[in-house]
Biopython code that builds the backbone (N, CA, C, O; Angstrom):
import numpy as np
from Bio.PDB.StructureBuilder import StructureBuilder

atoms = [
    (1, "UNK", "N", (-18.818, 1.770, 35.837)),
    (1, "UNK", "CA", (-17.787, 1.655, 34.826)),
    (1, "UNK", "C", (-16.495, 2.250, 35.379)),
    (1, "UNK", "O", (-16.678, 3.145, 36.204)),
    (2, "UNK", "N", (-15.529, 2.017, 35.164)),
    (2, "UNK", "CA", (-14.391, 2.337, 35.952)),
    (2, "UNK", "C", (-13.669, 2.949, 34.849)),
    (2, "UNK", "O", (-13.925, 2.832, 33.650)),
    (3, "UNK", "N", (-12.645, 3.682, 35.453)),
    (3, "UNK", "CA", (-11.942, 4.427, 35.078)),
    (3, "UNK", "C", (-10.712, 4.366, 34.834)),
    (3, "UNK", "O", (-10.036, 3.935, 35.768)),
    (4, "UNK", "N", (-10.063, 4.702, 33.720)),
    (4, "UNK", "CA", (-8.488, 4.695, 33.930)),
    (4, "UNK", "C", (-7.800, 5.903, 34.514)),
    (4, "UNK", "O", (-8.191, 6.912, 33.929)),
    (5, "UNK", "N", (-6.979, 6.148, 35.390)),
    (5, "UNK", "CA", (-5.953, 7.146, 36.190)),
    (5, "UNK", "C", (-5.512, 8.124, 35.266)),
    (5, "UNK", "O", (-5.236, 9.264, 35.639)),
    (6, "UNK", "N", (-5.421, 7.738, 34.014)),
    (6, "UNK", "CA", (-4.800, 8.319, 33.288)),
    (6, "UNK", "C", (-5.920, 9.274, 32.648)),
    (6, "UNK", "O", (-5.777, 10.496, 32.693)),
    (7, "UNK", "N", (-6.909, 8.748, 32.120)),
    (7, "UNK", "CA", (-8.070, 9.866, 31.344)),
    (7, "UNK", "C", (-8.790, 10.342, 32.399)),
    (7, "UNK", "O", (-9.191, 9.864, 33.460)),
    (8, "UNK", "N", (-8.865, 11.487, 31.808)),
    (8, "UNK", "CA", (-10.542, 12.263, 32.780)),
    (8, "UNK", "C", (-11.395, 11.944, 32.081)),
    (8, "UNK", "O", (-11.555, 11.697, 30.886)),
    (9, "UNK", "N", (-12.343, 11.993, 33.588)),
    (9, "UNK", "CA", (-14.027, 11.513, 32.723)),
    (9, "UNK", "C", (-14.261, 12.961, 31.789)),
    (9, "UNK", "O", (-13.840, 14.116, 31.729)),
    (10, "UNK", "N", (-15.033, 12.233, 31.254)),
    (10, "UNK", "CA", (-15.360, 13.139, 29.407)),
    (10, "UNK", "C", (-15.880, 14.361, 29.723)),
    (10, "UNK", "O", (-15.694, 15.352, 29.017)),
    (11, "UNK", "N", (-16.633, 14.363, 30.915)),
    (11, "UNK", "CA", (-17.434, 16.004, 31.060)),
    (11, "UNK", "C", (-15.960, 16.920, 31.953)),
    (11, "UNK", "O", (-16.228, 18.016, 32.445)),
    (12, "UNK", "N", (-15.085, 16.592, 32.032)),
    (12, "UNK", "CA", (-13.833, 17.404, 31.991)),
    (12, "UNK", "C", (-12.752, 17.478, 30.697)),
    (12, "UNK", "O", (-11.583, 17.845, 30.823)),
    (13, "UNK", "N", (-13.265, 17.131, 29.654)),
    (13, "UNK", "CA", (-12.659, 17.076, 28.469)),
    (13, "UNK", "C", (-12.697, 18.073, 27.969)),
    (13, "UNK", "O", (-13.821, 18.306, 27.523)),
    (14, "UNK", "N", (-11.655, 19.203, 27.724)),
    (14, "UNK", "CA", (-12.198, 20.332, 26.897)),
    (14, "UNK", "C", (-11.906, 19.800, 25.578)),
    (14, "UNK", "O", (-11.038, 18.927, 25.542)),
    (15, "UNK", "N", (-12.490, 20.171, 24.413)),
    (15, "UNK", "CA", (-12.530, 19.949, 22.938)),
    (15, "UNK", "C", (-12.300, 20.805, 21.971)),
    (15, "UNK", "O", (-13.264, 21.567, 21.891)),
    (16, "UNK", "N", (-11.460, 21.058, 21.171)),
    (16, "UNK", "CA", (-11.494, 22.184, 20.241)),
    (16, "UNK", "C", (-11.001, 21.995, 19.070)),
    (16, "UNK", "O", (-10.171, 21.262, 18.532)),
    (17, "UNK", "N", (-11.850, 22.997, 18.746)),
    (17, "UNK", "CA", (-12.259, 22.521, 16.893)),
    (17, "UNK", "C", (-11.106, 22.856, 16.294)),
    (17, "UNK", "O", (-10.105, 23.376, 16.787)),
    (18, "UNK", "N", (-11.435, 22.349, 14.646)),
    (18, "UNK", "CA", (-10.163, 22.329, 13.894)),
    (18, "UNK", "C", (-9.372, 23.539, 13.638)),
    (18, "UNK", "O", (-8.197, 23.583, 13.275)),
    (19, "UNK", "N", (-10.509, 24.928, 13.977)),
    (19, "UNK", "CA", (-9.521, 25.908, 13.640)),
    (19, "UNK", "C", (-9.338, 26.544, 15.181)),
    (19, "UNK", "O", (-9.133, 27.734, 15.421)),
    (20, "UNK", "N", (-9.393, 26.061, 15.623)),
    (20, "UNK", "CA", (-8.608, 26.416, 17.297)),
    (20, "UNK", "C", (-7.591, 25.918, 17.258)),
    (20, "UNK", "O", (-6.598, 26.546, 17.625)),
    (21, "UNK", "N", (-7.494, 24.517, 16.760)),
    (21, "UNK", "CA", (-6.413, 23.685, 16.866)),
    (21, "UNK", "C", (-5.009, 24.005, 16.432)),
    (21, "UNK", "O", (-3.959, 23.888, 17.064)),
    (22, "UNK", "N", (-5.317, 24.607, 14.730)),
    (22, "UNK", "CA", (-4.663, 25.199, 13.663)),
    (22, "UNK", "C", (-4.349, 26.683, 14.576)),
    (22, "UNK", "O", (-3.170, 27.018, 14.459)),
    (23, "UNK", "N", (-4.771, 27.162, 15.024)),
    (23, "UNK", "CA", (-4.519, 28.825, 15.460)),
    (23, "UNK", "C", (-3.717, 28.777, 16.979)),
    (23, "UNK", "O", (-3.221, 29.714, 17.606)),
    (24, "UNK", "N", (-3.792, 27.177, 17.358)),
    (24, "UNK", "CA", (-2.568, 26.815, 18.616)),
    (24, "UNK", "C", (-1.428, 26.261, 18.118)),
    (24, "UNK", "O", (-0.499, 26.219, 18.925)),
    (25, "UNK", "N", (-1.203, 25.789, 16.941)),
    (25, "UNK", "CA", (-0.479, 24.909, 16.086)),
    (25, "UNK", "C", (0.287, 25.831, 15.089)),
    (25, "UNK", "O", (1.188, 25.348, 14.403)),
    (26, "UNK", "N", (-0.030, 27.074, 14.999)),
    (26, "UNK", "CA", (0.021, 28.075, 13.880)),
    (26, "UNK", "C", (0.390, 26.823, 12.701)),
    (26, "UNK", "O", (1.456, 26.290, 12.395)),
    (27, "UNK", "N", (-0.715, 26.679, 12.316)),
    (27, "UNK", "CA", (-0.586, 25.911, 10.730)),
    (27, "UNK", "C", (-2.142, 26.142, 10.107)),
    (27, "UNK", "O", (-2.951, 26.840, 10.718)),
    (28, "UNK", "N", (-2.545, 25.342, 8.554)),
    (28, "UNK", "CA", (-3.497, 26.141, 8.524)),
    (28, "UNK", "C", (-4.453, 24.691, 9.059)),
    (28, "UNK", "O", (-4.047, 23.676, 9.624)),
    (29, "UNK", "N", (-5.782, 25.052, 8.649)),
    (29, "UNK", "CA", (-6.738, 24.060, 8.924)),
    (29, "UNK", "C", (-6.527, 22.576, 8.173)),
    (29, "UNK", "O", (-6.497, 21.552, 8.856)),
    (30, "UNK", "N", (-6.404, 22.543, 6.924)),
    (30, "UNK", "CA", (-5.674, 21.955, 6.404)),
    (30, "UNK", "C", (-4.610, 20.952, 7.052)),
    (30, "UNK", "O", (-4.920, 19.762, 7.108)),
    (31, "UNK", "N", (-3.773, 21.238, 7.384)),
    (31, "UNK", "CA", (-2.889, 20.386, 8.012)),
    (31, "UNK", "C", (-3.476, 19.978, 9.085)),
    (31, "UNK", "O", (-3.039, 18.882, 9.437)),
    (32, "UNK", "N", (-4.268, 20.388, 9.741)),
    (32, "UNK", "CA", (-4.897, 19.319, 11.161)),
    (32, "UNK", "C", (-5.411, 18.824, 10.562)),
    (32, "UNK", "O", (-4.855, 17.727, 10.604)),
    (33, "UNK", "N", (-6.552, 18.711, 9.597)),
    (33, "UNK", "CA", (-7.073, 17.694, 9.041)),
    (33, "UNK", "C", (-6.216, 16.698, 8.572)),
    (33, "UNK", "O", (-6.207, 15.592, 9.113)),
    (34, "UNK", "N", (-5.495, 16.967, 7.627)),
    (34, "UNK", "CA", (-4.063, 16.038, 7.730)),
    (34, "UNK", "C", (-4.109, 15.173, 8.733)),
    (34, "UNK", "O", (-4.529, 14.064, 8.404)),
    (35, "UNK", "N", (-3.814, 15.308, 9.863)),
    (35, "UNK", "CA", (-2.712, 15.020, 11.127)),
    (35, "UNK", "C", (-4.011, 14.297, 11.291)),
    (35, "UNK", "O", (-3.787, 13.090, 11.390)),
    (36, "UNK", "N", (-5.503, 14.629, 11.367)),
    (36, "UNK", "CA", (-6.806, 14.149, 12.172)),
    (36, "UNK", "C", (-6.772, 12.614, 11.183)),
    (36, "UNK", "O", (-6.626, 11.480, 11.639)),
    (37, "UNK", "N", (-6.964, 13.020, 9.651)),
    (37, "UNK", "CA", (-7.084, 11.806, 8.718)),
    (37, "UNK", "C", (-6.256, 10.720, 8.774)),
    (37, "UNK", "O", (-6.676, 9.571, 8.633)),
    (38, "UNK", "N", (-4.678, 11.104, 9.044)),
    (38, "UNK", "CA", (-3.663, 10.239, 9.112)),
    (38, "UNK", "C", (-3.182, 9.555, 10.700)),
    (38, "UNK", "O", (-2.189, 8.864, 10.927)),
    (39, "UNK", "N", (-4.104, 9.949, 11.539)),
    (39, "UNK", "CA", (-4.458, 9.586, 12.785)),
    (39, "UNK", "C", (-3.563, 9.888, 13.540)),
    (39, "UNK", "O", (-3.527, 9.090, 14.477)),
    (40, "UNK", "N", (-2.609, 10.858, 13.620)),
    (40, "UNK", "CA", (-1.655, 11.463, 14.245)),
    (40, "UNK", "C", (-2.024, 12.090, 15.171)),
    (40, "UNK", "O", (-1.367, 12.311, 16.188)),
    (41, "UNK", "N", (-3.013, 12.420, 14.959)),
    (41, "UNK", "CA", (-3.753, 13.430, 15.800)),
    (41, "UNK", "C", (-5.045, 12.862, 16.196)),
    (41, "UNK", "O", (-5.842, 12.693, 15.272)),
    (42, "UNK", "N", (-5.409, 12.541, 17.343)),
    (42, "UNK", "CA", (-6.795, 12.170, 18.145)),
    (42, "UNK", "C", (-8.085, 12.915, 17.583)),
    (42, "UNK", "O", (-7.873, 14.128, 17.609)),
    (43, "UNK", "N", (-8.857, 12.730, 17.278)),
    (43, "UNK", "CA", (-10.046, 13.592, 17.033)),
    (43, "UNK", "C", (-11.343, 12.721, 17.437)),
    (43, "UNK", "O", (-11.336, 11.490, 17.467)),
    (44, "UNK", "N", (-12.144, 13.303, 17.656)),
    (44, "UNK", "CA", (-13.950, 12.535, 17.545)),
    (44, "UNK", "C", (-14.754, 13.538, 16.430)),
    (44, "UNK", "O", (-14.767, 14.767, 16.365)),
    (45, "UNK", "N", (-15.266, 12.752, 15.778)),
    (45, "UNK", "CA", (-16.039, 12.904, 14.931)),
    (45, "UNK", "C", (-17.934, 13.852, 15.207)),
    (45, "UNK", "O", (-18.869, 13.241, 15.725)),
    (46, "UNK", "N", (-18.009, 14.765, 14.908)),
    (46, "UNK", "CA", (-19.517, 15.339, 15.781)),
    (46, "UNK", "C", (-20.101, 15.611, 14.285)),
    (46, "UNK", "O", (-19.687, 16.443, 13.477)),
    (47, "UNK", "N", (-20.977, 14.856, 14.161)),
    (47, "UNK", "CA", (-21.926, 14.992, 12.642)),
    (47, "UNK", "C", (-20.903, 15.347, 11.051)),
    (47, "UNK", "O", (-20.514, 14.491, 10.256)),
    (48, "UNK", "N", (-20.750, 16.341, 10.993)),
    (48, "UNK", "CA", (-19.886, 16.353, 9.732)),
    (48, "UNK", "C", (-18.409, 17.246, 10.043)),
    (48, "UNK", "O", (-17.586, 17.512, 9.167)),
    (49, "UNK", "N", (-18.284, 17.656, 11.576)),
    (49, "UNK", "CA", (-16.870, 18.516, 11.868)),
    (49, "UNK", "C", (-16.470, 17.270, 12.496)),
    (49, "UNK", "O", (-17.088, 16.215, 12.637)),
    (50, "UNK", "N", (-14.776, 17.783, 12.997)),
    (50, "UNK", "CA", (-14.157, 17.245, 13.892)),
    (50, "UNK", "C", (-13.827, 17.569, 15.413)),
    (50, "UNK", "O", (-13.745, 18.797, 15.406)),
    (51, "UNK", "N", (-13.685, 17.307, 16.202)),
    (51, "UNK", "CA", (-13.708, 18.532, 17.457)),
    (51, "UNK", "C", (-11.818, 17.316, 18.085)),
    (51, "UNK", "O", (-11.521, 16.217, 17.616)),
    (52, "UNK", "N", (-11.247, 17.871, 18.851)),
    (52, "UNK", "CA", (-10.097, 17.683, 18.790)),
    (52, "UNK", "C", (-9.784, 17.793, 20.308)),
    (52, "UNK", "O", (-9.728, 18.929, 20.780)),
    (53, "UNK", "N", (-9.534, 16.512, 21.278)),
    (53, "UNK", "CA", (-9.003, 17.030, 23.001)),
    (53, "UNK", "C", (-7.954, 17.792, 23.141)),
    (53, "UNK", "O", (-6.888, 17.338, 22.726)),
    (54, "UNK", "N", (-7.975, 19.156, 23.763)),
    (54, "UNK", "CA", (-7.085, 19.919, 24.096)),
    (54, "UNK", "C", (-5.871, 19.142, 24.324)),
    (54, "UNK", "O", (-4.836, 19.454, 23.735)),
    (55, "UNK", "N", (-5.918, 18.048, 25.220)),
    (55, "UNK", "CA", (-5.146, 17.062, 25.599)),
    (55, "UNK", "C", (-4.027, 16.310, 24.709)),
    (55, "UNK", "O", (-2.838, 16.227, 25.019)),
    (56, "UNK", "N", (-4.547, 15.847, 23.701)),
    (56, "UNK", "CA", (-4.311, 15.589, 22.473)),
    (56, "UNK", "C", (-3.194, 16.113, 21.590)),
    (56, "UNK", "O", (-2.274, 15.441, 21.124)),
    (57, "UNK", "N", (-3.482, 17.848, 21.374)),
    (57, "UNK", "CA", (-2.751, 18.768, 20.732)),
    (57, "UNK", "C", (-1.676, 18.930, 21.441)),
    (57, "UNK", "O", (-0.696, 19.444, 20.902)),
    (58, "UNK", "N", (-1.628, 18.514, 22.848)),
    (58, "UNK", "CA", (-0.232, 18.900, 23.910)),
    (58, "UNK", "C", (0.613, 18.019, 23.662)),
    (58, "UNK", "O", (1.814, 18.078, 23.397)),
    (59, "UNK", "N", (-0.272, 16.994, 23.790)),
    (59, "UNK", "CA", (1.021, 15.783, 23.367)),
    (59, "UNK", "C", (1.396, 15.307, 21.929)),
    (59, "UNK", "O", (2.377, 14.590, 21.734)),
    (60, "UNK", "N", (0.442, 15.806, 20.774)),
    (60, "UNK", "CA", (1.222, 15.879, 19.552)),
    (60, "UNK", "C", (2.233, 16.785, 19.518)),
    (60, "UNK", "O", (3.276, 16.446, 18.958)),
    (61, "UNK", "N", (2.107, 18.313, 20.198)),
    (61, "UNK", "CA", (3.371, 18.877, 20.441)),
    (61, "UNK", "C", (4.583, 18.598, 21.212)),
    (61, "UNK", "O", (5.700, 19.046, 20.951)),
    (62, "UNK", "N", (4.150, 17.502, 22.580)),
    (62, "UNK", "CA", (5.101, 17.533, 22.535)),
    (62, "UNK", "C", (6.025, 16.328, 22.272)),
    (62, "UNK", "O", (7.214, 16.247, 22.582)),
    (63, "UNK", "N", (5.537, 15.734, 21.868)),
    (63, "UNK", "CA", (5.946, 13.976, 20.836)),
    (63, "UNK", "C", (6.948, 14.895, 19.398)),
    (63, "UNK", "O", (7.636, 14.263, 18.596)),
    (64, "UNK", "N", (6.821, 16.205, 19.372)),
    (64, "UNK", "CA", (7.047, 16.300, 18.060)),
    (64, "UNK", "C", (8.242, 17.131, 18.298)),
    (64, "UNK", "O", (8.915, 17.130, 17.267)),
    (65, "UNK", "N", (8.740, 17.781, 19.150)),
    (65, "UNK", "CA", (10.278, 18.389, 19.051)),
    (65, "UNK", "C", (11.060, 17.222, 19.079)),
    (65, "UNK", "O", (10.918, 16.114, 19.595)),
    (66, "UNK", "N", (11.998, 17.808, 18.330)),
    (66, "UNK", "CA", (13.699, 16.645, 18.202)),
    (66, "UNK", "C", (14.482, 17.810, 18.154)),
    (66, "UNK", "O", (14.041, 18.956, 18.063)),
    (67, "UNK", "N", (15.957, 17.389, 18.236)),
    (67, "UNK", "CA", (16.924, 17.914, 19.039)),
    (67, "UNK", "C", (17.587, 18.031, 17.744)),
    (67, "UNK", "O", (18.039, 17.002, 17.242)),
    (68, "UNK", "N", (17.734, 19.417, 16.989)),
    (68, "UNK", "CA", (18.371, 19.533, 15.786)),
    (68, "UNK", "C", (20.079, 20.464, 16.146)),
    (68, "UNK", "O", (20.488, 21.621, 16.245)),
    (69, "UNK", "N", (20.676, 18.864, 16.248)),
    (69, "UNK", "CA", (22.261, 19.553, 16.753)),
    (69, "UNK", "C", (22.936, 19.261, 17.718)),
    (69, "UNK", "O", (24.006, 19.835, 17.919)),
]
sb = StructureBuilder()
sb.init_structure("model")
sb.init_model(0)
sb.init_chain("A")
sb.init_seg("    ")
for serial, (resi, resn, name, xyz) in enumerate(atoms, 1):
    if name == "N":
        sb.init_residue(resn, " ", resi, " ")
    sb.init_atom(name, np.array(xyz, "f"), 0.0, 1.0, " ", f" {name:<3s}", serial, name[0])
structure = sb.get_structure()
């Protein structure tokens, strides 16, 4: 199966849960779920949590500064 350049294979994926996410994000849990539900935010689904690519949270941050001024 081949690969894209761009992703790492999955067993280099670090993953972190919703309140890691929230405690890198300083917001509460709540709002990642938000961001996870409204698909803003990447997530995979693991039985009834969400687990979240480190990867993911970097580039919702940094997709999300704008230039006020």
């Amino acid at each position: 199966m081949p690969e894209d350049n761009d992703r790492a294979p999955l067993v280099q994926v670090k993953f972190l849960t919703v309140a890691e996410v929230a405690l890198v994000m300083r917001v509460s849990k709540m709002t990642v779920y938000r961001l996870v539900h409204s698909g803003e935010l990447t997530a995979v689904r693991v039985g009834k949590s969400f687990r979240v690519p480190e990867k993911a949270v970097h580039e919702y941050l940094r997709n999300a500064y704008f230039d006020a001024g």
